[in-house]
N, CA, C and O atoms as a GROMACS GRO file, in nm:
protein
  216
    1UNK      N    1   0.085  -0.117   0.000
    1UNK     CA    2   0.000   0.000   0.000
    1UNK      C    3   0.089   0.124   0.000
    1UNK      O    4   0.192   0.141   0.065
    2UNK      N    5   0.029   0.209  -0.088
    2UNK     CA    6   0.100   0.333  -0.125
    2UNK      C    7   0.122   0.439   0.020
    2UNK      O    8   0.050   0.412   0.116
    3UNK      N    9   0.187   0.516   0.030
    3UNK     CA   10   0.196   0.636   0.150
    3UNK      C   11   0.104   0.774   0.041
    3UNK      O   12   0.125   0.797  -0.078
    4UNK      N   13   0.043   0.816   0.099
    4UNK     CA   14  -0.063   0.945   0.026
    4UNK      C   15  -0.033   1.035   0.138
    4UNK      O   16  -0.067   1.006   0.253
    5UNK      N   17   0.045   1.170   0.103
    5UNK     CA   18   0.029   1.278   0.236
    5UNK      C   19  -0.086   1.372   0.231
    5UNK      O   20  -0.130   1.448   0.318
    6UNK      N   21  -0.138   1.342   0.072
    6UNK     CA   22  -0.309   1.406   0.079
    6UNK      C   23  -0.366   1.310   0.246
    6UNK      O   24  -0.384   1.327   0.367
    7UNK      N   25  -0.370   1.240   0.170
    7UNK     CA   26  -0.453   1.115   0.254
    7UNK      C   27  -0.482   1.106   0.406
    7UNK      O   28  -0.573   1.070   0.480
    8UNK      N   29  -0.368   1.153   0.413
    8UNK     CA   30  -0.290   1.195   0.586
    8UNK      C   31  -0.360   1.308   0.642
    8UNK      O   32  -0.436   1.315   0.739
    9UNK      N   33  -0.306   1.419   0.539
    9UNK     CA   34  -0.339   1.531   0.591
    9UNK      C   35  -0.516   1.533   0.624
    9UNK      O   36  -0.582   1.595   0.708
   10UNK      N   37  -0.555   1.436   0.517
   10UNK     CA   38  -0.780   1.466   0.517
   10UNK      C   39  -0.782   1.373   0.656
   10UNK      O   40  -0.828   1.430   0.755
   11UNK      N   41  -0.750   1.279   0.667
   11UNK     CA   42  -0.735   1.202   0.772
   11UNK      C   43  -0.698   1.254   0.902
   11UNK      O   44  -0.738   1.216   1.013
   12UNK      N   45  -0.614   1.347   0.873
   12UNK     CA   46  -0.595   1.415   1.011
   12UNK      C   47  -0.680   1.540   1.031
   12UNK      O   48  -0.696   1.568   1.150
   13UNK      N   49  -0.727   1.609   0.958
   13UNK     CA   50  -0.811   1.691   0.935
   13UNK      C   51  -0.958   1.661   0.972
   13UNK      O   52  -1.042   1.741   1.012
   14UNK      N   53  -0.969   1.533   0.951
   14UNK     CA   54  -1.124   1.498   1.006
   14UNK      C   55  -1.099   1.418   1.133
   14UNK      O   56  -1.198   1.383   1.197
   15UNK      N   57  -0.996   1.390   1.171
   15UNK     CA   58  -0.992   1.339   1.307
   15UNK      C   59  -1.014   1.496   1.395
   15UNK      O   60  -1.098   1.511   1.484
   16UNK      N   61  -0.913   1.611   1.343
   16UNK     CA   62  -0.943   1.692   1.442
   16UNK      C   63  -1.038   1.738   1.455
   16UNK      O   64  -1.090   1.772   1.561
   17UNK      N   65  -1.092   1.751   1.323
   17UNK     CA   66  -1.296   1.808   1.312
   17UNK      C   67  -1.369   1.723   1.405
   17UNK      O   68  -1.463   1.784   1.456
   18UNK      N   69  -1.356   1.598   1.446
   18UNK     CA   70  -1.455   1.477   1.551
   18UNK      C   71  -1.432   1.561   1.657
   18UNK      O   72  -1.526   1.613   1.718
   19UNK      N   73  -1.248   1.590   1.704
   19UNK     CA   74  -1.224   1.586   1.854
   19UNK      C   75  -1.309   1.738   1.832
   19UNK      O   76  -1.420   1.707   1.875
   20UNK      N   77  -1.316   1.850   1.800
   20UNK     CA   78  -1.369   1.991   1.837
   20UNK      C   79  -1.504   1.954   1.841
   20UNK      O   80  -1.557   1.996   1.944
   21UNK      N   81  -1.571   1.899   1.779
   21UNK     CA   82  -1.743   1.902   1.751
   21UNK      C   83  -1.789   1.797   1.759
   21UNK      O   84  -1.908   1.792   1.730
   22UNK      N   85  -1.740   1.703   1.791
   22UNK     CA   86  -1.829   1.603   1.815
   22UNK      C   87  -1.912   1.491   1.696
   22UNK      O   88  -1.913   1.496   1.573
   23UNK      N   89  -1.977   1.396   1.788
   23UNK     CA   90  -2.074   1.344   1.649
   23UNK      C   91  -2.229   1.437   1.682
   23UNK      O   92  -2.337   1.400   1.637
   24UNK      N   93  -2.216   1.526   1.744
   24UNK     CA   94  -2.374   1.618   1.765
   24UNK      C   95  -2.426   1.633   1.647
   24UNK      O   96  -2.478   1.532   1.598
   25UNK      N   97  -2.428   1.734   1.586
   25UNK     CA   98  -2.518   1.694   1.457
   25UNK      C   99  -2.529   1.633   1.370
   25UNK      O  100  -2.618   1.680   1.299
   26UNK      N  101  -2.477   1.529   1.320
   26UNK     CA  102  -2.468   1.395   1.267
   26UNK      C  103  -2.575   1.354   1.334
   26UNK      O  104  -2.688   1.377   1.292
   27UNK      N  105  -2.547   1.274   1.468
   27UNK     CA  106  -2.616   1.190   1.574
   27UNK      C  107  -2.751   1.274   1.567
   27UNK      O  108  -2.848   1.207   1.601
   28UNK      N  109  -2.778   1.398   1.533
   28UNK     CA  110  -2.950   1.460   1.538
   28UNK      C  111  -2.972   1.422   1.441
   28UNK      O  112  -3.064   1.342   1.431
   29UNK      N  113  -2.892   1.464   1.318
   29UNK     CA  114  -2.950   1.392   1.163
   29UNK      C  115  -3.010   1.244   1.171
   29UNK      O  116  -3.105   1.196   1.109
   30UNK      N  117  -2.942   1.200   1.248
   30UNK     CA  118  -2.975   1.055   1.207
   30UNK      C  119  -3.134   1.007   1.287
   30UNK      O  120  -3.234   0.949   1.244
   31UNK      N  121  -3.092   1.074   1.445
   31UNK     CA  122  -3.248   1.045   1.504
   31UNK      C  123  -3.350   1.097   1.424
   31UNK      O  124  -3.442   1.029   1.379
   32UNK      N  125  -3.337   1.202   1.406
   32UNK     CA  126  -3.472   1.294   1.320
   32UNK      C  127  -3.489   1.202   1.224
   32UNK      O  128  -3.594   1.140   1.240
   33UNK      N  129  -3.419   1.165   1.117
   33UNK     CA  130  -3.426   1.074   1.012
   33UNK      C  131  -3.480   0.925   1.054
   33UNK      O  132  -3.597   0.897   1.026
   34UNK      N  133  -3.402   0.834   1.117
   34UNK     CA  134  -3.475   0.749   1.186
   34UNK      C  135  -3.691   0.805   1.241
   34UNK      O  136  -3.800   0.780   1.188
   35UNK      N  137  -3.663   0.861   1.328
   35UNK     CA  138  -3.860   0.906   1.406
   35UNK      C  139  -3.882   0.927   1.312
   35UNK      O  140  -3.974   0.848   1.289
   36UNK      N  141  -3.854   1.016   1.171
   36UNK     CA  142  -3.956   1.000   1.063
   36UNK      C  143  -3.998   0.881   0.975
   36UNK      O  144  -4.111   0.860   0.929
   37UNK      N  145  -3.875   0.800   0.957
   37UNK     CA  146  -3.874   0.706   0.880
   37UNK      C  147  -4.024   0.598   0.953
   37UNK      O  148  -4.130   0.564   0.898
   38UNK      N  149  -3.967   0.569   1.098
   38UNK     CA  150  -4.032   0.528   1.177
   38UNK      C  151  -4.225   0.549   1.172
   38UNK      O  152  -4.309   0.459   1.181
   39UNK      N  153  -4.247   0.691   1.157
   39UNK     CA  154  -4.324   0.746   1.171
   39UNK      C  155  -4.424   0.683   1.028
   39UNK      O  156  -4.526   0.616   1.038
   40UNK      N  157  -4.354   0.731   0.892
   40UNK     CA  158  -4.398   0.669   0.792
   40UNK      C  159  -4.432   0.542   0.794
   40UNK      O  160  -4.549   0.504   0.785
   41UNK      N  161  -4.326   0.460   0.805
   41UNK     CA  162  -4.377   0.279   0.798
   41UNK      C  163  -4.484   0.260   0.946
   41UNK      O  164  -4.549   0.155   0.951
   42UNK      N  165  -4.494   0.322   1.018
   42UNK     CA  166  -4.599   0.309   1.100
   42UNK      C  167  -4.744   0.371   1.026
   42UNK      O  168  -4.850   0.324   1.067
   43UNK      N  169  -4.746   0.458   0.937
   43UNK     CA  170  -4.841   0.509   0.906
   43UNK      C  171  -4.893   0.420   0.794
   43UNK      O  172  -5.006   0.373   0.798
   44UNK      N  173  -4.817   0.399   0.703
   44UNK     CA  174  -4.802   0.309   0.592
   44UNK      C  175  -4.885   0.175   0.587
   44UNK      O  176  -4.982   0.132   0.524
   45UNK      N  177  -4.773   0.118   0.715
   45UNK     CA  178  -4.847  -0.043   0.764
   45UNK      C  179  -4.989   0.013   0.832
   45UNK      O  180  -5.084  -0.040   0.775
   46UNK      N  181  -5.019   0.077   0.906
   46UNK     CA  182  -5.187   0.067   0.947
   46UNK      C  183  -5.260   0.129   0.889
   46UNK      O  184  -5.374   0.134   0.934
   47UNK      N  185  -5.228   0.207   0.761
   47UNK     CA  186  -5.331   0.255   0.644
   47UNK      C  187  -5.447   0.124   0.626
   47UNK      O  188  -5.570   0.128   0.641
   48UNK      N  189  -5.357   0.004   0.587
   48UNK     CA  190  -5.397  -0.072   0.578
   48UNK      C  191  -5.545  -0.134   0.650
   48UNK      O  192  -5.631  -0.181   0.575
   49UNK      N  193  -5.562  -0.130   0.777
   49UNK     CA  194  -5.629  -0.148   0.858
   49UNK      C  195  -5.722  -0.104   0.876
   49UNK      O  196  -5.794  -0.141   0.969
   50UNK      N  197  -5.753  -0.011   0.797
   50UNK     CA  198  -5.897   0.077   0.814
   50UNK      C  199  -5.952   0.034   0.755
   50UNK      O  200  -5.927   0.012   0.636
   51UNK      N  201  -6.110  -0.015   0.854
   51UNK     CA  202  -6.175  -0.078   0.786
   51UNK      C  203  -6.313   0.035   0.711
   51UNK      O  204  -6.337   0.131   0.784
   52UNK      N  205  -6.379   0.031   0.607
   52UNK     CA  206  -6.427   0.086   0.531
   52UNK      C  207  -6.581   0.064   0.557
   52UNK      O  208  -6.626  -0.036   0.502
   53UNK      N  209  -6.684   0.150   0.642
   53UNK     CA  210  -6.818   0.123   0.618
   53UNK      C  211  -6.917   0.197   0.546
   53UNK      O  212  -6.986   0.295   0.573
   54UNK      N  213  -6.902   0.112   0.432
   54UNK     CA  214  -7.029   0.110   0.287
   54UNK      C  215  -7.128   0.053   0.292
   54UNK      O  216  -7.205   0.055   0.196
   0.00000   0.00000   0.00000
């Protein structure tokens, strides 16, 4: 495997971006994304279920 000092440098560059900030907004992206997703296939699957009086 090759040595890349690009490689290094992005590598070290996003290690120091984690240590200052954290996974915080990532980790919100993902809950928010998840409860909606959630939200949909819950809505989705019991559409189903309504029963219809004709």
């Amino acid at each position: 495997m090759e040595h890349h000092p690009a490689a290094a440098r992005l590598t070290e560059a996003a290690a120091s971006a984690a240590q200052q900030h954290g996974g915080g907004p990532l980790l919100r992206i993902v809950l928010v994304v998840m409860i909606v997703g959630c939200a949909l296939t819950a809505w989705f699957l019991l559409r189903g279920y309504k029963q219809k009086d004709d």
